[in-house]
C-alpha positions as a Python dict, from the first residue, in 0.01 Angstrom:
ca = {
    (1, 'X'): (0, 0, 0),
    (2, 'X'): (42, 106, -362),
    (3, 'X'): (426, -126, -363),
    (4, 'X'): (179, -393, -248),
    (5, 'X'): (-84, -351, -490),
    (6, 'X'): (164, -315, -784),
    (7, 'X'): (340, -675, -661),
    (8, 'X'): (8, -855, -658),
    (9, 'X'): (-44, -685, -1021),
    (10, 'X'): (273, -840, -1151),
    (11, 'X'): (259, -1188, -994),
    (12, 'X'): (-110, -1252, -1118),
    (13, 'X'): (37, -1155, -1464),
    (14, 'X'): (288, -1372, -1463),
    (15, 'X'): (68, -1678, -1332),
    (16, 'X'): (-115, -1555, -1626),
    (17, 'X'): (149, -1553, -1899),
    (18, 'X'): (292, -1919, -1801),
    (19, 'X'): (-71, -2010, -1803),
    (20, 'X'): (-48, -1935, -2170),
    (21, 'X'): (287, -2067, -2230),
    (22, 'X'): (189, -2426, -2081),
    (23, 'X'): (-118, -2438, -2297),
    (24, 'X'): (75, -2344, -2589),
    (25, 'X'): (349, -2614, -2504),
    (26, 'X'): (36, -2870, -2465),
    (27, 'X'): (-116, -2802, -2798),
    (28, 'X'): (234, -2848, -2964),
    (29, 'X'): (247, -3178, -2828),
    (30, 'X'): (-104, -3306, -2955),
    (31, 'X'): (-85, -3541, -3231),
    (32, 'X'): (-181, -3382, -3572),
    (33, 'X'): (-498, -3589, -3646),
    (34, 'X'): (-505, -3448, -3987),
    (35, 'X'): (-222, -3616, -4092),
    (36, 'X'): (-260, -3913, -4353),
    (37, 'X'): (-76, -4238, -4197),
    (38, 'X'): (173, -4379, -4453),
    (39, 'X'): (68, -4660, -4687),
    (40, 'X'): (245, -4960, -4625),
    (41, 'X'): (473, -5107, -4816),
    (42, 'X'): (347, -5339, -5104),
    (43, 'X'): (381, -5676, -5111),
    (44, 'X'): (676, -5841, -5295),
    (45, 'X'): (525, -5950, -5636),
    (46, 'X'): (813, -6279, -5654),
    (47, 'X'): (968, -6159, -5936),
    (48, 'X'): (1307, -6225, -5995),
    (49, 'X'): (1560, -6051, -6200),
    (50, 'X'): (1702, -6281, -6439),
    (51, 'X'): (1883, -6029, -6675),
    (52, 'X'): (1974, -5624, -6741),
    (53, 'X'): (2215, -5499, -7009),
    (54, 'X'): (2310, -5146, -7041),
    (55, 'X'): (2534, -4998, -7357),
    (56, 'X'): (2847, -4894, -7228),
    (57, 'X'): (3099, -4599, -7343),
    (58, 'X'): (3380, -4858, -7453),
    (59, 'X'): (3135, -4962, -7782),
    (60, 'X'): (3186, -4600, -7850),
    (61, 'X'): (3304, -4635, -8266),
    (62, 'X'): (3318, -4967, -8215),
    (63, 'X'): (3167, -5194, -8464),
    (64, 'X'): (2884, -5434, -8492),
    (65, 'X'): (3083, -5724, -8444),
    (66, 'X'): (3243, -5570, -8108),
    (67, 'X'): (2835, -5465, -8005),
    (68, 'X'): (2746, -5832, -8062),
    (69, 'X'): (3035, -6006, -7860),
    (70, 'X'): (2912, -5765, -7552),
    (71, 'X'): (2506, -5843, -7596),
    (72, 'X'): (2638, -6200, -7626),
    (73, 'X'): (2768, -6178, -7277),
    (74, 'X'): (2455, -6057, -7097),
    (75, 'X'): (2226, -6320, -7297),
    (76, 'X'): (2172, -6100, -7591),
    (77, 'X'): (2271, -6082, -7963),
    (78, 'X'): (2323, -5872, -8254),
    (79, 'X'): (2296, -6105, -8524),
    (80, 'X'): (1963, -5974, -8752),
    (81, 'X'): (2143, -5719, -8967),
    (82, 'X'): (2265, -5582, -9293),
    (83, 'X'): (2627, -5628, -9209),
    (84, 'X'): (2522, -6042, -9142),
    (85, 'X'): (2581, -6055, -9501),
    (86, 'X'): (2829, -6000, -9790),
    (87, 'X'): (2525, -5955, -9973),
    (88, 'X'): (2344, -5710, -9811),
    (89, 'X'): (2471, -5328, -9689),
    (90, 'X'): (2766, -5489, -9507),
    (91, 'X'): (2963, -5218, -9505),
    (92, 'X'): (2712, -4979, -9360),
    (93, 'X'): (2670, -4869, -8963),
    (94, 'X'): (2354, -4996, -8844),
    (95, 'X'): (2446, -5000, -8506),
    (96, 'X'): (2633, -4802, -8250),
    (97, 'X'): (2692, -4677, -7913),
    (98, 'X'): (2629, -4271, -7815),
    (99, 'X'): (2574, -4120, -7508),
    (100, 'X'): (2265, -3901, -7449),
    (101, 'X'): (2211, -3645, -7233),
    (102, 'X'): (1853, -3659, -7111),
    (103, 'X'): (1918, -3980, -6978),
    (104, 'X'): (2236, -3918, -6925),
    (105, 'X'): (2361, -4307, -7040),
    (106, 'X'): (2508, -4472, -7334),
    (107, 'X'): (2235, -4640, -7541),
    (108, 'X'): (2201, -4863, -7853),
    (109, 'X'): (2128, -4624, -8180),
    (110, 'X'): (1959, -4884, -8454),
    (111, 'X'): (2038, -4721, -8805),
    (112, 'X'): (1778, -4838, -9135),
    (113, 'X'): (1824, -4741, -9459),
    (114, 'X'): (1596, -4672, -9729),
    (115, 'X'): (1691, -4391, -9969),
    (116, 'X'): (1793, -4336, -10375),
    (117, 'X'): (2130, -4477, -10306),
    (118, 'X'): (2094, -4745, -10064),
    (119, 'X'): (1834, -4995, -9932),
    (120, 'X'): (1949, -5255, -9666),
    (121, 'X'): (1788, -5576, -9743),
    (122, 'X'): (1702, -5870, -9493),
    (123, 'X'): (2011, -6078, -9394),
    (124, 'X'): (2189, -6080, -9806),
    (125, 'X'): (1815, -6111, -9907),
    (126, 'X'): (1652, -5788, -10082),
    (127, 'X'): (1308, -5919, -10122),
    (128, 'X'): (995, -5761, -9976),
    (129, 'X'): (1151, -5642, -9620),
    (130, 'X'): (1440, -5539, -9433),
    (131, 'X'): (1543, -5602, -9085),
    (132, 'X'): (1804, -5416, -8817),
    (133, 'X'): (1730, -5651, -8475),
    (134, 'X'): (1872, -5735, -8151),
    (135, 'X'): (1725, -6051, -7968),
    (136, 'X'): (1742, -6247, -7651),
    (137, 'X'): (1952, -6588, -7691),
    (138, 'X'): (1806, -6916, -7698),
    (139, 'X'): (2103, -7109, -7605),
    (140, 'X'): (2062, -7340, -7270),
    (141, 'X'): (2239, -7116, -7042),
    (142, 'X'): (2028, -6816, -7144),
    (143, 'X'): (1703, -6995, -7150),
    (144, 'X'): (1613, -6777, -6909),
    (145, 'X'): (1572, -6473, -7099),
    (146, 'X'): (1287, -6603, -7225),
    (147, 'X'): (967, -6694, -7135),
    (148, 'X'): (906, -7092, -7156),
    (149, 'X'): (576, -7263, -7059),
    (150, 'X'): (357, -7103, -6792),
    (151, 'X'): (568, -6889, -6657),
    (152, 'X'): (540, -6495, -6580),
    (153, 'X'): (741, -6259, -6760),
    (154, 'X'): (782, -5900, -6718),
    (155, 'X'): (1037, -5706, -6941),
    (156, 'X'): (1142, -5324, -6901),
    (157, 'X'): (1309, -5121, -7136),
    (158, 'X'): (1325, -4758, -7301),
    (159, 'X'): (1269, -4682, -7657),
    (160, 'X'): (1324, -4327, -7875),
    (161, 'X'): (1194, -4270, -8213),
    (162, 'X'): (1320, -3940, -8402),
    (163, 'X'): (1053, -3704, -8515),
    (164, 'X'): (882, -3752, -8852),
    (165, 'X'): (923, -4093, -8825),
    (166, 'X'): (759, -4254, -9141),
    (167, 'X'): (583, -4635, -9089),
    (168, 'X'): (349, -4701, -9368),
    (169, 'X'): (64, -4894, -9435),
    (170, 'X'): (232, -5202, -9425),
    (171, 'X'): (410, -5386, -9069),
    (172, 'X'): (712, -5180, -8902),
    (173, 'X'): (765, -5341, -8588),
    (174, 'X'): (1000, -5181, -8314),
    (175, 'X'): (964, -5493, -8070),
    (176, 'X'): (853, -5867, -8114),
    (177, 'X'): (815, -6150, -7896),
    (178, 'X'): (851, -6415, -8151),
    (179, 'X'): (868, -6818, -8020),
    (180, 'X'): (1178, -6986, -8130),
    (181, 'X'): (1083, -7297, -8186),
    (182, 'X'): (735, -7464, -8365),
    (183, 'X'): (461, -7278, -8480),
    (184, 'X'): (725, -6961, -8508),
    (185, 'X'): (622, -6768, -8817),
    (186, 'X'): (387, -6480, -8704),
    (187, 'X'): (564, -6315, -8369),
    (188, 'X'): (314, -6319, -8056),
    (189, 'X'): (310, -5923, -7988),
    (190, 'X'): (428, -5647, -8156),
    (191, 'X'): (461, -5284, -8101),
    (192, 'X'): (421, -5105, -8436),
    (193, 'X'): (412, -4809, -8572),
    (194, 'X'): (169, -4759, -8866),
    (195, 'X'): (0, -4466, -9101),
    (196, 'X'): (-243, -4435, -9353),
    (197, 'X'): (-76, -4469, -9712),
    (198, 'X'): (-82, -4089, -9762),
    (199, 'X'): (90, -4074, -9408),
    (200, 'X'): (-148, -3932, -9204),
    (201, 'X'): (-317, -4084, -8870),
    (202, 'X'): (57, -4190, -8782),
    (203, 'X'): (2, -4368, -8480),
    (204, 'X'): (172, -4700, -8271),
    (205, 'X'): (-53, -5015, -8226),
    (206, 'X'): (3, -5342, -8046),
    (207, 'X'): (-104, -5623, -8228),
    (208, 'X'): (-154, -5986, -8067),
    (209, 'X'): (-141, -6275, -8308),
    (210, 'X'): (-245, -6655, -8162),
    (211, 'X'): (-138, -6973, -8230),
    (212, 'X'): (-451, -7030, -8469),
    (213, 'X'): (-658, -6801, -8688),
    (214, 'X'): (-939, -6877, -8371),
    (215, 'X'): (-715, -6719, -8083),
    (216, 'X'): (-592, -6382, -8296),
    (217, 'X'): (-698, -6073, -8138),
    (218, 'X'): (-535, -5844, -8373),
    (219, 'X'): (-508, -5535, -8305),
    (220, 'X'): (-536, -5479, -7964),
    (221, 'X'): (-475, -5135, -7906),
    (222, 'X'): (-496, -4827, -8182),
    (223, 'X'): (-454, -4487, -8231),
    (224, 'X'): (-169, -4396, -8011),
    (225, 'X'): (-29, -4046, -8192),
    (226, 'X'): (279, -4104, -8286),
    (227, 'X'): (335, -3760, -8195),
    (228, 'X'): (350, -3824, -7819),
    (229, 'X'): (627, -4078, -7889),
    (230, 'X'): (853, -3848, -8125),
    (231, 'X'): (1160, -3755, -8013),
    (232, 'X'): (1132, -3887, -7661),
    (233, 'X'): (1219, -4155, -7393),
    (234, 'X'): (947, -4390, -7351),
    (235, 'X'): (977, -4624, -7035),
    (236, 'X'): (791, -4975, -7163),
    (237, 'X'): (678, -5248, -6921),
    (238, 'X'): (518, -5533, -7010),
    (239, 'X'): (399, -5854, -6854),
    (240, 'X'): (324, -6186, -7002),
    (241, 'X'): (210, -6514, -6869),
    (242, 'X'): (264, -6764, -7168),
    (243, 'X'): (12, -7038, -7183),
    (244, 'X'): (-272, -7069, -7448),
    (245, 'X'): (-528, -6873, -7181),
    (246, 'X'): (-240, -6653, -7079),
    (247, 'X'): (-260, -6280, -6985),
    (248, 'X'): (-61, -5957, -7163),
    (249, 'X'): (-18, -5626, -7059),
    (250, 'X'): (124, -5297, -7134),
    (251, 'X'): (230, -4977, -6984),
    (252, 'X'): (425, -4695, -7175),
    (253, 'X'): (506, -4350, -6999),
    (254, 'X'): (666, -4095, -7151),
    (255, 'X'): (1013, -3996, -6898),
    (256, 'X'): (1034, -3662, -6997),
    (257, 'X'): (692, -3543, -6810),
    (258, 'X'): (584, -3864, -6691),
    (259, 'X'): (228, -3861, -6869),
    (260, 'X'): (114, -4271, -6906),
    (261, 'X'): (66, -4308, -7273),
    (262, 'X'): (-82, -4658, -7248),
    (263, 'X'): (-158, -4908, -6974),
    (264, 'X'): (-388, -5175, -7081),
    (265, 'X'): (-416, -5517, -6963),
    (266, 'X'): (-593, -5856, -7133),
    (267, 'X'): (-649, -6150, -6973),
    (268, 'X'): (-762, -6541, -7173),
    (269, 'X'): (-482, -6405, -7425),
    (270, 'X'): (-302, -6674, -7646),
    (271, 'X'): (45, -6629, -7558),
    (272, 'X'): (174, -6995, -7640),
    (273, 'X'): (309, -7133, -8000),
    (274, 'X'): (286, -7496, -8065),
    (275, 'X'): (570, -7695, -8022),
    (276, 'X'): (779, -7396, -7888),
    (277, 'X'): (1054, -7423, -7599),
    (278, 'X'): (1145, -7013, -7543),
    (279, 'X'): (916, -6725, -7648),
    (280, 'X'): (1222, -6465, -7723),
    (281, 'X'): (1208, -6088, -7672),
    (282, 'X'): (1325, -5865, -7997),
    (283, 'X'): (1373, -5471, -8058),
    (284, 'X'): (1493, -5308, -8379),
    (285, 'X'): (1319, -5198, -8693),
    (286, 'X'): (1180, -5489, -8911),
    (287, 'X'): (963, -5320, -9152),
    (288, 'X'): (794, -5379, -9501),
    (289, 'X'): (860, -5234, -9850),
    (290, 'X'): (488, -5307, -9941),
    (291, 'X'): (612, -5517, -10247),
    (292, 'X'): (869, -5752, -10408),
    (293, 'X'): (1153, -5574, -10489),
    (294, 'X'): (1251, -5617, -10881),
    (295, 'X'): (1634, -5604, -10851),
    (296, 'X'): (1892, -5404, -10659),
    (297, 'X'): (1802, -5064, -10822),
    (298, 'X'): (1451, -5067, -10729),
    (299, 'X'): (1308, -4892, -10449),
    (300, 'X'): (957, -4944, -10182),
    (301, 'X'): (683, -4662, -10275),
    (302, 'X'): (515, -4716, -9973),
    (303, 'X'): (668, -4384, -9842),
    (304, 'X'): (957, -4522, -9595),
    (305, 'X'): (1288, -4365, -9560),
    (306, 'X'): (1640, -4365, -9326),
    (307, 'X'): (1503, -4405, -9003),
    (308, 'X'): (1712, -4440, -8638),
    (309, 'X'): (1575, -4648, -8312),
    (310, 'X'): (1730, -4598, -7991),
    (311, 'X'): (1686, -4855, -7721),
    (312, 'X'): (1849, -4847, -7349),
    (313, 'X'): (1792, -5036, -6998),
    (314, 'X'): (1707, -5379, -7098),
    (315, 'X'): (1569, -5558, -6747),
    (316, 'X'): (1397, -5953, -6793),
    (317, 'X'): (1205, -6050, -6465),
    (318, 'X'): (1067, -6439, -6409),
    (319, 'X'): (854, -6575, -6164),
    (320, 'X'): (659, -6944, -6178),
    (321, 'X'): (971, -7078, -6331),
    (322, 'X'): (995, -7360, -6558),
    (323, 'X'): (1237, -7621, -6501),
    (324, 'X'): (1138, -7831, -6739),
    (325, 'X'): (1249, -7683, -7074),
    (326, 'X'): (1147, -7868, -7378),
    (327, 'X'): (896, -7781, -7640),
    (328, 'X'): (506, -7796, -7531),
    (329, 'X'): (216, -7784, -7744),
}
């Protein structure tokens, strides 16, 4: 009787424990409700990519006339400089290739100077200013680079500037989009660094400028510190649809920890110059002495010394293309 008892025992305890184990196997197989379903895929925007140029380790100690034949053959140039001219700082580097590590890439390093010795001038002209640009080409087959009536633009690119980087009161712009053709004395947009004249409130501003003193907005945005720029990568985007009710906007985000500096959009924007074919794209230093110069051994007081740009990953996207490129008021 007790062997019977005992069996009964153990088979009722094992009904029980696979009683258990199917429960268990059921719950496993339950779908987790709390999960978040994925987001689905965004739309394509119908951009297109119409241009990228990276630097590249054979410019490593080459010149500026070796840098300019290779932006020449991805629809850039390097053509704004002191070595342009017998009269300027033409035997000076301006430009060259290095490779850094926290991007781990070869990029463009834009040289200025402004010190006791030397003071690179404006193409051969030492006047009130002094320039050290690259820009987009305007020649038919690169057309494309640039943004030409009604269409949609977007460029990307990366930008360092060292720390203690000194801009003054007057314009030092780091990237222009300037029209080519027509009305093209004042540039569009600019990023630019600025300060108060004894140096402090060092900040970067974006400044819009219309085709007439009625569509200037100015400065559109202010008071970024300069000290969340200094001495790091700075991804840029920036979109533009280029008619005289046109749109602009800007988004700039620091790589290193990925914190969104600026991202600011504005919409029944002039971005149109009278009588222009191609709106180009520009990056460098172009920058003000804050006065006429009075001859070779004179030197700006506005507080401006050596300074070095570094630019890398140059993309151009299009969409709404223009096929139809001649100049439009």
């Amino acid at each position: 009787m007790k062997h019977i008892n005992l069996f009964l025992m153990l088979c009722v305890l094992c009904i029980a424990v696979y009683g258990i184990s199917a429960c268990s196997k059921e719950e496993n197989h339950k779908p987790d409700t709390d999960q978040s379903i994925p987001a689905p895929e965004p739309e394509p925007d119908n951009y297109t990519l119409q241009g990228t140029m990276q630097a590249a380790e054979q410019l490593v100690g080459k010149n500026y006339s070796e840098i300019h034949k290779y932006m020449r053959s991805y629809g850039w140039d390097y053509s704004e400089h002191p070595n342009s001219s017998d009269k300027d700082h033409n035997d000076g580097i301006h430009c060259e290739v290095v490779y850094d590590k926290i991007i781990q890439q070869y990029v463009f390093k834009f040289i200025i100077h402004a010190n006791a010795e030397i003071l690179d001038g404006d193409r051969g002209k030492l006047e009130d200013r002094q320039r050290n640009e690259m820009k987009t080409q305007t020649t038919a087959a690169w057309y494309k680079l640039n943004g030409n009536w009604d269409e949609w633009q977007r460029l990307e690119w990366k930008f360092r500037i060292p720390k203690d980087f000194r801009p003054s009161t007057n314009f030092c712009h780091i990237h222009q989009l300037k029209a080519q053709e027509g009305n093209n004395g004042s540039p569009l947009i600019t990023i630019t660094p600025r300060c108060n004249s004894n140096g402090s409130n060092r900040r970067i501003q974006v400044i819009h400028t219309g085709d007439k003193s009625a569509t200037n907005k100015g400065t559109i945005i202010d008071n970024l510190p300069l000290s969340d720029f200094e001495d790091e990568w700075i991804q840029v985007e920036t979109e533009m649809h280029y008619t005289h009710n046109g749109s602009f906007s800007i988004k700039m985000t620091r790589i290193s920890d990925g914190k969104i500096l600026v991202n600011k959009s504005f919409s029944d924007i002039d971005m149109w110059r009278k009588g222009a074919i191609s709106i180009r794209n520009k990056y460098g230093i172009y920058r003000s002495f804050g006065r006429n110069m009075d001859g070779v051994d004179d030197r700006p007081t506005n507080g401006i010394k050596d300074e070095t740009l570094q630019l890398a990953d140059f993309k151009i996207y299009e969409k709404n293309t223009n096929p139809n490129l001649e100049s439009h008021d």
